[in-house]
C-alpha positions as CSV (number, residue, x, y, z in Angstrom):
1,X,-120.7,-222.7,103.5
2,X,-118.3,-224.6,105.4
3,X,-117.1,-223.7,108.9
4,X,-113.6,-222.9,108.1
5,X,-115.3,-220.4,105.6
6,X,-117.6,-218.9,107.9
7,X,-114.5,-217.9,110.6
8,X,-112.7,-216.6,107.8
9,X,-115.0,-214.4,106.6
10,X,-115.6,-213.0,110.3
11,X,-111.9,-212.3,110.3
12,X,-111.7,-210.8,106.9
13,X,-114.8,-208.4,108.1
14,X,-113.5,-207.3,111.0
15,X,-110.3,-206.3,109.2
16,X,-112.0,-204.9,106.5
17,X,-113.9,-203.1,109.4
18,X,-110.7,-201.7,110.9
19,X,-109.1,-200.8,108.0
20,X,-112.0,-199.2,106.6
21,X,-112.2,-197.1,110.1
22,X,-108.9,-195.9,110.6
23,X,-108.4,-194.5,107.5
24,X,-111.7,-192.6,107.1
25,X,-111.2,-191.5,111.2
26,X,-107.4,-190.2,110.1
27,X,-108.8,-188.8,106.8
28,X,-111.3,-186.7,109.6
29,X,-108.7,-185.4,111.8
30,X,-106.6,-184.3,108.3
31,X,-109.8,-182.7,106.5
32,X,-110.6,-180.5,109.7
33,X,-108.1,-178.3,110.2
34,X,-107.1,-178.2,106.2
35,X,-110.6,-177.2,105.5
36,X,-110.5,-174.4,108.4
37,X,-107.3,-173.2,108.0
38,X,-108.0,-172.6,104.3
39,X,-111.4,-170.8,105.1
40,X,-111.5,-167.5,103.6
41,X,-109.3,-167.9,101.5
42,X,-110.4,-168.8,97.6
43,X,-107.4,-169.4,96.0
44,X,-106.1,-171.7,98.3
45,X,-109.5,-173.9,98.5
46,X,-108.9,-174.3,94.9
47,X,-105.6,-175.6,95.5
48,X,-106.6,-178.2,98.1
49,X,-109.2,-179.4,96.7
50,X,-107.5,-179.7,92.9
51,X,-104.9,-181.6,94.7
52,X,-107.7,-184.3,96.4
53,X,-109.1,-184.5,93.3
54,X,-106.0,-185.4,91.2
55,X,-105.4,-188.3,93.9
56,X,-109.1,-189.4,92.7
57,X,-108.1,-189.5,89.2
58,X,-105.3,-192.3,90.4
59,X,-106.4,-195.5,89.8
60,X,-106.4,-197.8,93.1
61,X,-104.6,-200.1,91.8
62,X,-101.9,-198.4,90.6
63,X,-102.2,-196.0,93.7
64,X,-101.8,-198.8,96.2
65,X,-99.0,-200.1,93.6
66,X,-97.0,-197.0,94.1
67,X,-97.2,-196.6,98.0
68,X,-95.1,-200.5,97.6
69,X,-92.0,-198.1,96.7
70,X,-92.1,-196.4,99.3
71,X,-89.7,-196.9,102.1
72,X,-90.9,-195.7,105.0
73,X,-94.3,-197.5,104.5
74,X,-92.5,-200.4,104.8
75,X,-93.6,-202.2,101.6
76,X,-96.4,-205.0,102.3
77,X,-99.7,-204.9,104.7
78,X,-101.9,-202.8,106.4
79,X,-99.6,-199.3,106.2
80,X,-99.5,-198.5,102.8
81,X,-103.2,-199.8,102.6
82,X,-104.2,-196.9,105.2
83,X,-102.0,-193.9,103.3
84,X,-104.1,-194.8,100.3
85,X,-107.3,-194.9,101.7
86,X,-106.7,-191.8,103.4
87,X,-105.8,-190.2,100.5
88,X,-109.5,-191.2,98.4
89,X,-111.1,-190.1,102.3
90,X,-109.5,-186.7,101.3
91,X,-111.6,-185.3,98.7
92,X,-114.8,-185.8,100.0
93,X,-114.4,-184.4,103.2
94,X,-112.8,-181.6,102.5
95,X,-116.0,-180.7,99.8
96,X,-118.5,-181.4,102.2
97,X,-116.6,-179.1,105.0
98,X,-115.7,-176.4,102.6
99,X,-119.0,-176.3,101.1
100,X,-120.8,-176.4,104.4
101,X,-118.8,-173.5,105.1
102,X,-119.2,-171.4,102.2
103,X,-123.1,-171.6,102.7
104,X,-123.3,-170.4,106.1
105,X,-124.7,-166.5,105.8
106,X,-122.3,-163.7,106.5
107,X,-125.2,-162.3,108.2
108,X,-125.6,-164.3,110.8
109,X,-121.3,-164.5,111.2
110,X,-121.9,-160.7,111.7
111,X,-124.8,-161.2,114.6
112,X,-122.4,-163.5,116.3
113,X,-119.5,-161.4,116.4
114,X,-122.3,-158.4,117.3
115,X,-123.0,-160.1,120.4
116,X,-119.6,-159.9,121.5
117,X,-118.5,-163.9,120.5
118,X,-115.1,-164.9,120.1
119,X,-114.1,-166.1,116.5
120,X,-113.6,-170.0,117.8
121,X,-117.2,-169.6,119.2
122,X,-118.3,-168.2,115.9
123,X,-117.0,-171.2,114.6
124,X,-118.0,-174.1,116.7
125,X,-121.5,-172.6,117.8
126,X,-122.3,-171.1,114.4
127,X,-120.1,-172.2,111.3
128,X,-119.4,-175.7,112.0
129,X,-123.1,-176.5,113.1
130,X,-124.8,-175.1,110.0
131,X,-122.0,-176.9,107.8
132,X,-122.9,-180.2,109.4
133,X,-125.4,-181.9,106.9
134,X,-122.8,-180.7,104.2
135,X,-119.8,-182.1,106.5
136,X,-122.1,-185.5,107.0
137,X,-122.6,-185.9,103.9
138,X,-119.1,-185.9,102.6
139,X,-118.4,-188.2,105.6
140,X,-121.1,-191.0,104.1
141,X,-119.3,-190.8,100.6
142,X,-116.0,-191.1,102.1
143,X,-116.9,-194.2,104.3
144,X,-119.0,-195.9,101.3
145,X,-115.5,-195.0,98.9
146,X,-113.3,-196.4,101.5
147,X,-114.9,-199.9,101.9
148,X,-115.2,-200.4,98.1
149,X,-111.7,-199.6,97.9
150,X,-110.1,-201.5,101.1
151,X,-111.3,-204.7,99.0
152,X,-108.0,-203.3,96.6
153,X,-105.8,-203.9,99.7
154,X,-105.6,-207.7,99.6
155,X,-103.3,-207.4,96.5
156,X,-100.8,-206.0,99.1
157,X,-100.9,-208.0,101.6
158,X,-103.5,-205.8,103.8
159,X,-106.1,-208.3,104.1
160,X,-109.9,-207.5,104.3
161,X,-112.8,-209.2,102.2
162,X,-110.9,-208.1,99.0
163,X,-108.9,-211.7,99.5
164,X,-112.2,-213.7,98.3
165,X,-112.8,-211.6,95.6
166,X,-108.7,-212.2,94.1
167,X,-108.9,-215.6,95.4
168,X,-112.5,-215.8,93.3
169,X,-110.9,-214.4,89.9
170,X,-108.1,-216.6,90.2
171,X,-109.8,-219.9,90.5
172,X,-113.5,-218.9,88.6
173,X,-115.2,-219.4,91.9
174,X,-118.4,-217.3,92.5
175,X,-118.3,-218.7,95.9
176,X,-115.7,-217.3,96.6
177,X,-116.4,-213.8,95.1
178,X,-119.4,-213.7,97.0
179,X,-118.3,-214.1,100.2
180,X,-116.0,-210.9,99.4
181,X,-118.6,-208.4,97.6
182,X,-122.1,-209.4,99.9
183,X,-120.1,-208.5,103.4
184,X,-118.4,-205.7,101.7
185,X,-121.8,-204.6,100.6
186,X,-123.6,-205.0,103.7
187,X,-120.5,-203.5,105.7
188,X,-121.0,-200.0,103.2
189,X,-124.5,-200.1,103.4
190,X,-125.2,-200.5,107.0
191,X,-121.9,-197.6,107.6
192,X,-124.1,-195.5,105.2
193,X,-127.7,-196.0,107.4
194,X,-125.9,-195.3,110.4
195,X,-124.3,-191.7,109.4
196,X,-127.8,-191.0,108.1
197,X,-129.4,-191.7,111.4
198,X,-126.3,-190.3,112.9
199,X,-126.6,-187.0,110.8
200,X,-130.8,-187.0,111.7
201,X,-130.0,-187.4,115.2
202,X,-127.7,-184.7,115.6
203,X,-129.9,-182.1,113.4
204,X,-132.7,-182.5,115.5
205,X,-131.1,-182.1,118.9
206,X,-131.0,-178.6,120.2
207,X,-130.1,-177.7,123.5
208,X,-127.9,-181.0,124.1
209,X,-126.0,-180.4,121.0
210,X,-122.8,-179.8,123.0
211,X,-123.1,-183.2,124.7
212,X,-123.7,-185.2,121.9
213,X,-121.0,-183.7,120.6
214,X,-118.8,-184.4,123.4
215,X,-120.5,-187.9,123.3
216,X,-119.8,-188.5,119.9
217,X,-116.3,-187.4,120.5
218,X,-115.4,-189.7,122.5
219,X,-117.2,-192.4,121.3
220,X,-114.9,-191.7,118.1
221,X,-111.9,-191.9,119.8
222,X,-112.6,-195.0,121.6
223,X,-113.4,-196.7,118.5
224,X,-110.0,-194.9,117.1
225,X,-108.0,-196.2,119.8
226,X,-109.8,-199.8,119.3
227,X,-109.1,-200.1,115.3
228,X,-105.2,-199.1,116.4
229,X,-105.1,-201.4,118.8
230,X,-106.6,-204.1,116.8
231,X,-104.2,-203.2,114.1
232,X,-101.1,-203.8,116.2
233,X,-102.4,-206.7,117.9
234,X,-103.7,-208.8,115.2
235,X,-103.6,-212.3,115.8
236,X,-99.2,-212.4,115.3
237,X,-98.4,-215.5,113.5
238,X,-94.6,-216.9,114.4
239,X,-94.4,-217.8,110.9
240,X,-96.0,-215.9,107.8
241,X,-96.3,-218.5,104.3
242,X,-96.7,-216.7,101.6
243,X,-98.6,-217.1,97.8
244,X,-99.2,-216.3,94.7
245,X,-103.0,-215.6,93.3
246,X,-104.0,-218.6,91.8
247,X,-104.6,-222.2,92.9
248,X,-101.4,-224.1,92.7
249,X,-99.8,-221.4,94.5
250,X,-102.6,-221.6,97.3
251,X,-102.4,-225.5,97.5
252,X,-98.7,-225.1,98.0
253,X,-98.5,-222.2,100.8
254,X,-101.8,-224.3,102.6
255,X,-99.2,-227.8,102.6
256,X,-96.4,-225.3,104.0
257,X,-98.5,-224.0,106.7
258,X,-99.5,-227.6,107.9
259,X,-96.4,-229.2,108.1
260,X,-95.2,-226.3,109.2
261,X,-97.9,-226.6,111.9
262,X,-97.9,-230.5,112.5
263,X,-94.3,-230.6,112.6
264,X,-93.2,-227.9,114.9
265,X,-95.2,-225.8,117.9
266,X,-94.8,-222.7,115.9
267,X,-98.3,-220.8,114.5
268,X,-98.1,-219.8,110.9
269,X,-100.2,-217.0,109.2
270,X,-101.0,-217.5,105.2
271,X,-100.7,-214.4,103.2
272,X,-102.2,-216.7,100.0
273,X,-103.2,-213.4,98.1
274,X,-100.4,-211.4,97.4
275,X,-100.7,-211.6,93.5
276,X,-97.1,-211.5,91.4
277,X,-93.8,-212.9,91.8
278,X,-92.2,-209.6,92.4
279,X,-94.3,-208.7,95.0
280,X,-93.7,-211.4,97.3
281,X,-89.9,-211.4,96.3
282,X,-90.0,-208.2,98.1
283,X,-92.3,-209.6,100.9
284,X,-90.1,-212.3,101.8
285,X,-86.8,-210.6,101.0
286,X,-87.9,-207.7,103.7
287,X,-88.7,-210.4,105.7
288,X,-92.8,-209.4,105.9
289,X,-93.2,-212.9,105.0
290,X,-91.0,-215.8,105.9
291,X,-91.1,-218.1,102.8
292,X,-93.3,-219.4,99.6
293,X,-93.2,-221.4,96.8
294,X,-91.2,-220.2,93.7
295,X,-90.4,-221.9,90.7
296,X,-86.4,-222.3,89.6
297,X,-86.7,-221.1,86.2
298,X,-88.9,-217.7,87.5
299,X,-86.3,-217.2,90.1
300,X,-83.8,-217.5,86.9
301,X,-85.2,-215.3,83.9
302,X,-87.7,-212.8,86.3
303,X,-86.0,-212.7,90.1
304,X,-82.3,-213.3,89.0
305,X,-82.6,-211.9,86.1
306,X,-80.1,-214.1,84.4
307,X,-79.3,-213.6,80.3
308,X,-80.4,-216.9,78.7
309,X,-76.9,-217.2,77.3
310,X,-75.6,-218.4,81.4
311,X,-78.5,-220.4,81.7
312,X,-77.0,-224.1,82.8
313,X,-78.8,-226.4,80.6
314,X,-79.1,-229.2,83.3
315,X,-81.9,-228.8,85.9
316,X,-79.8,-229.4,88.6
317,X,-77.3,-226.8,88.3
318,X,-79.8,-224.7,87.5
319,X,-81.1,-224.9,91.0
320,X,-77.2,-224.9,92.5
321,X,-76.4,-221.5,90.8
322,X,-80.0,-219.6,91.7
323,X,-79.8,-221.2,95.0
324,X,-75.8,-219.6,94.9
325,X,-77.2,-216.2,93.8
326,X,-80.5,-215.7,96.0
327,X,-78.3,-216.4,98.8
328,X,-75.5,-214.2,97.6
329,X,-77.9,-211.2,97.0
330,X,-81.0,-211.3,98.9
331,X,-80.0,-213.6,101.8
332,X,-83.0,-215.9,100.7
333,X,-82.8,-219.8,100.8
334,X,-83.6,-221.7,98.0
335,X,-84.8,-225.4,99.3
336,X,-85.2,-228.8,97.0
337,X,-87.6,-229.5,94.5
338,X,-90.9,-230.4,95.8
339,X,-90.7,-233.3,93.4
340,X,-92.1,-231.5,90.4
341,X,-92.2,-229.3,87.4
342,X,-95.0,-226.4,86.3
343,X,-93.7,-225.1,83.2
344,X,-95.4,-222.6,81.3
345,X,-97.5,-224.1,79.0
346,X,-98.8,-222.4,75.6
347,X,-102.3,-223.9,75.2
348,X,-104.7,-224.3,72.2
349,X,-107.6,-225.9,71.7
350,X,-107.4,-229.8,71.4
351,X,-110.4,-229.4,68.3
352,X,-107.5,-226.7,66.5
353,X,-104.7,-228.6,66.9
354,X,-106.4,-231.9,65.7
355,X,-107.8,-230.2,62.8
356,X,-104.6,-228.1,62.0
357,X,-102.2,-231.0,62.7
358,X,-100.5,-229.0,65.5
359,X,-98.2,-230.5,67.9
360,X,-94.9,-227.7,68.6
361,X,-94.6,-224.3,69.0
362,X,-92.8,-224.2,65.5
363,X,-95.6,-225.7,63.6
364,X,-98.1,-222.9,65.0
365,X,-96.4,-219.9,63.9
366,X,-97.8,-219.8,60.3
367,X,-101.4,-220.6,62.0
368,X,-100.6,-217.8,64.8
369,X,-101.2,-214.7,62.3
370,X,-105.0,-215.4,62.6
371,X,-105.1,-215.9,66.3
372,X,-106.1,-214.0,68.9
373,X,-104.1,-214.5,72.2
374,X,-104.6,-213.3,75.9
375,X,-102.0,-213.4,78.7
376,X,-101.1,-212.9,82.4
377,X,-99.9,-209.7,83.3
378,X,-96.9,-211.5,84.5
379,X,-96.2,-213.5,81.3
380,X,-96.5,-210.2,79.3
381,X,-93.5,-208.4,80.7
382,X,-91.3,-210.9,82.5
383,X,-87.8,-211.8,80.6
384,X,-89.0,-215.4,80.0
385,X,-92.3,-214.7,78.8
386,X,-94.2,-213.4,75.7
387,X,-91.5,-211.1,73.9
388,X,-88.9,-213.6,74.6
389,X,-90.7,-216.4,73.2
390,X,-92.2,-214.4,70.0
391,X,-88.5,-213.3,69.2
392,X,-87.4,-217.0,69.4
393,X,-90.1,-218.5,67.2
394,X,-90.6,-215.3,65.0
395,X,-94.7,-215.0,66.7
396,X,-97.0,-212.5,64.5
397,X,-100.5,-212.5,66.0
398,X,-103.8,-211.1,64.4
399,X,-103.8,-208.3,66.8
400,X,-101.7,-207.6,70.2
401,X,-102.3,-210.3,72.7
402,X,-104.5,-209.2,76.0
403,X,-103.5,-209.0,79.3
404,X,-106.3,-211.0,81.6
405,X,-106.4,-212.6,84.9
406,X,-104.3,-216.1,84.7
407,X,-107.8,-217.8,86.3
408,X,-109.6,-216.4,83.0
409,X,-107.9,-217.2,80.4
410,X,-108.9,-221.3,80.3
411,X,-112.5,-219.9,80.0
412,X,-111.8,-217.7,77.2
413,X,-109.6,-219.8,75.3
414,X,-112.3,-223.1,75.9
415,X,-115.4,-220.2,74.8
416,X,-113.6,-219.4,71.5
417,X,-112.7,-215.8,72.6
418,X,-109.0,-216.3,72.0
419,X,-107.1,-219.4,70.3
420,X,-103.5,-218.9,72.3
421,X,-102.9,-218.3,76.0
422,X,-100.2,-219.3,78.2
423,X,-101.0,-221.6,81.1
424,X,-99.3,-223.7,83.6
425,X,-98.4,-227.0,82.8
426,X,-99.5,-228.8,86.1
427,X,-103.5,-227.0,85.6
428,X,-106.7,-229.1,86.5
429,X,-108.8,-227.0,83.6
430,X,-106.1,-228.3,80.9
431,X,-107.7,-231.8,80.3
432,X,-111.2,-231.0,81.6
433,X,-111.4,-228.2,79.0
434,X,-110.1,-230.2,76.4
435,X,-106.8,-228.2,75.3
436,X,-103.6,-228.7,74.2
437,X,-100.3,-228.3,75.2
438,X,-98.1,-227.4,72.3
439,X,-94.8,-228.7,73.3
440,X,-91.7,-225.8,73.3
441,X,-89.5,-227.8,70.8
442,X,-86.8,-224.9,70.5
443,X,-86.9,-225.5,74.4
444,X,-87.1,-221.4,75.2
445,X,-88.5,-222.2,78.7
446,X,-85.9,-223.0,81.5
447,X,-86.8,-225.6,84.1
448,X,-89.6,-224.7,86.6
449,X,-88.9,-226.7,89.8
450,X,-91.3,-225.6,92.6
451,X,-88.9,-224.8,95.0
452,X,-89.4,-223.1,98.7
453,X,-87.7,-220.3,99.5
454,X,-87.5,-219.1,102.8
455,X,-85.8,-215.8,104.1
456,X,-82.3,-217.2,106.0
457,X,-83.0,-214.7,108.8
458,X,-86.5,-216.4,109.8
459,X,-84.4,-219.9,109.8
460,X,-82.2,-218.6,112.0
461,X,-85.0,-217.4,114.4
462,X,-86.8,-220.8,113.7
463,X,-84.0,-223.6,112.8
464,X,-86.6,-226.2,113.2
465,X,-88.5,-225.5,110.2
466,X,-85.4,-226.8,108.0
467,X,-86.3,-230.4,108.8
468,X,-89.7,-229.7,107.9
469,X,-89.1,-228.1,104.8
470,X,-86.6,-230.6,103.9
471,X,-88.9,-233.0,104.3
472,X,-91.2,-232.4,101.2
473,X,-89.1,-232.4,98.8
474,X,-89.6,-234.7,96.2
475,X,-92.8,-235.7,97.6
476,X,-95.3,-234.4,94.5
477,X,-95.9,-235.2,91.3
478,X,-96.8,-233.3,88.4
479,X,-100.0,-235.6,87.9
480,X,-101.0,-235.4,91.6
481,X,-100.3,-231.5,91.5
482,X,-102.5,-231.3,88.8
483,X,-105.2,-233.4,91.0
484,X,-105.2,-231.3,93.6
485,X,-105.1,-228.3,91.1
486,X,-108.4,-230.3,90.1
487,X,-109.8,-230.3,93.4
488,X,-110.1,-226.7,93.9
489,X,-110.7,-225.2,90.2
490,X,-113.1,-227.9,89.0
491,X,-114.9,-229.1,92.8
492,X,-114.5,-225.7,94.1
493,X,-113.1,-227.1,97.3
494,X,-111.0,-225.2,99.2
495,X,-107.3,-225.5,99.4
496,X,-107.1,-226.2,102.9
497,X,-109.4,-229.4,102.5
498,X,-107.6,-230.5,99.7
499,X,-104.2,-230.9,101.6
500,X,-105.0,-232.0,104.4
501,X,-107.1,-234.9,102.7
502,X,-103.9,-235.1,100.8
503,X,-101.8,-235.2,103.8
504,X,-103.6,-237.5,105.7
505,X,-103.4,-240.2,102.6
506,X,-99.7,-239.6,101.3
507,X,-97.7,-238.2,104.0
508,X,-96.1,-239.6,107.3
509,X,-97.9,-238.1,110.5
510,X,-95.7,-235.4,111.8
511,X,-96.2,-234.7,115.6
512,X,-94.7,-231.6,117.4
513,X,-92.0,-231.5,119.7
């Protein structure tokens, strides 16, 4: 484990940690007084605890997914992280509180009220200490649910330990995917031990109940008003580069970063997990990130969402109209090419196409009825991608394609389990996996320049990072992208080491002002 690892997974802990804290302490001070005010009252325990349970039946994904749309959370990061968190905290604590509740003997609620106590001292020196193993209870599930599921938040930009494990699926790297699951593990195990012992303690004090109480109280509230804290003083970056979830992407926001950094005095934060094109379209259009690496032809067909019937048929207008249009609508800048092109490129295996004679698109359509394919979820739905192309070639498959991780699919096509997916052109795994490119000879796929895009606001606030920007285009190569690409799928080294080694052999030093 290098270093540079090491720190990051400290950091990604200790956000995990508050993240993980806030919600279940918020989820607490919800669950209380809903599971007391409904005391007593049947019918409307039902109803409260069928409505926790139907958010449990959401999956997290699609949960954390839906909380993007709405405005007031702001889109990206921590806030709509915490509402869904909260929301699985829910059910568990509001069983364990009801429950406890529910088994407390209306005797003894009678011999309280005979000695002349109040109904809030019924409550707090009767009820709510004979429904505390139930309550502690449903506060250890809660805790243990919310760290699994705060690894989900790193697909919106919330951080946490969950940005190994996407970063591990994209590139195949078990390194990677450990350093996300064994914290997460140890983090839910050790929150677990402690409640328990927590839990014991508390059960087996008597007469200083009320001051451990008080103790704990406060001790909760400190650690409350830390986690917020925390949370609004996280480590500001000036500058926040953005990426997509697999390797090019990362390579490209890590060479941003640094000459972003070795150019200007400005900080930058790197947001390298935020999965599809659409989500950080919205992250750098809201301006919760300040630029990232598109390509021209996504920013086209899926961003733009241009008919193929406009499309220029030169590269170079291509870019001058969608750098027009992003302007015009979304008050984005669209920058130079970086120098090179990562088309989407259908791959087969090199042993099929030798043996079949395959070498275009065209020629594999009659093969294609016995073939099993698997696809990005991007590639599946976007305008330029699967239904597009199997309209233009007439594309009948054996069965539906799949929908897997983009980092997966080499595997699977190289293992036999498919014979079609649809990679990038520029990949490391293409030629050390042995497949074939079969070349798009109706020419369905527009021109995929990388090309940064930056929010024009930011640039305003930050004028100097034009120069720097401007700077890189034209400065890589589709077969030195698909080096570095190399690097980090094939040596497992990390994107950071591979640009700056990068850097430091190809580029100019920059110094700061």
């Amino acid at each position: 484990m290098t270093p540079a690892l090491a720190r990051e997974i400290l950091q990604r802990s200790g956000e995990h940690l508050l993240l993980v804290l806030v919600s279940v302490a918020l989820a607490l001070l919800i669950a209380l007084p809903l599971g007391l005010a409904v005391q007593g009252r049947p019918r409307l325990q039902r109803l409260l605890l069928a409505g926790a349970n139907t958010v449990q039946t959401i999956p997290s994904l699609a949960l954390f997914g839906l909380l993007l749309t709405v405005p007031l959370l702001g889109g990206i990061g921590p806030t709509p992280a915490l509402v869904a968190l909260i929301l699985y905290a829910l059910l568990p604590l509001l069983r364990g509180l009801i429950t406890g509740l529910q088994q407390v003997p209306g005797g003894l609620l009678e011999a309280g009220r005979a000695l002349g106590l109040s109904a809030v001292q019924v409550l707090l020196r009767v009820q709510l200490p004979l429904a505390l193993p139930s309550l502690m209870a449903g506060l250890r599930v809660a805790t243990v649910i919310s760290v699994a599921t705060a690894t989900i938040a790193a697909a919106i930009g919330a951080g946490g330990l969950g940005v190994f494990i996407f970063r591990g699926i994209a590139t195949v790297n078990n390194t990677l995917l450990l350093a996300g699951a064994l914290p997460s593990a140890a983090i839910a195990l050790a929150a677990d031990a402690g409640l328990g012992a927590l839990e014991t303690r508390l059960q087996h004090q008597r007469r200083p109940r009320r001051r451990w109480a008080l103790a704990i109280a406060l001790a909760g509230a400190v650690l409350l008003a830390i986690a917020l804290h925390g949370l609004a003083q996280r480590p500001a970056a000036t500058v926040v580069i953005g990426a997509k979830g697999f390797s090019e992407q990362q390579l490209l926001g890590e060479l941003l970063a640094q000459e972003i950094e070795a150019g200007t005095r400005l900080k930058v934060k790197r947001e390298f997990s935020l999965g599809s094109t659409f989500l950080l379209h919205e992250a750098v259009r809201r301006g919760r990130i300040d630029g990232y690496v598109e390509y021209s032809g996504t920013a086209w067909s899926a961003i733009l969402k241009q008919p193929e019937s406009q499309r220029p048929a030169d590269r170079r207008a291509l870019w001058q109209r969608s750098r027009q249009l992003m302007a015009e609508r979304f008050g984005l800048q669209m920058f130079p090419s970086l120098g090179f092109e990562n088309s989407f490129a259908m791959l087969i295996r090199r042993a099929d196409g030798e043996r079949l004679g395959l070498r275009t698109l065209s020629q594999a359509v009659p093969a294609a009825r016995r073939w099993r394919a698997a696809f990005g979820y991007e590639f599946l739905n976007r305008p330029d991608g699967w239904p597009g192309l199997a309209r233009r070639y007439g594309f009948q498959l054996d069965s539906p394609p799949s929908a897997m991780d983009l980092g997966l699919t080499y595997r699977a096509l190289a293992e036999g389990r498919v014979d079609l997916i649809a990679g990038d052109s520029t990949n490391g795994l293409i030629p050390a996996l042995n497949l074939q490119i079969l070349e798009d000879d109706r020419h369905y796929f527009p021109p995929y320049d990388a090309v940064p895009v930056f929010n024009a606001a930011s640039l305003r606030r930050h004028p100097e990072l034009v120069a720097v920007i401007e700077s890189l285009a034209g400065r890589l190569s589709a077969p030195t992208m698909q080096r570095l690409n190399a690097a980090v799928d094939l040596e497992h080294r990390s994107p950071e080491q591979v640009i700056r080694q990068w850097r430091h052999e190809a580029l100019p030093k920059a110094t700061a002002p």
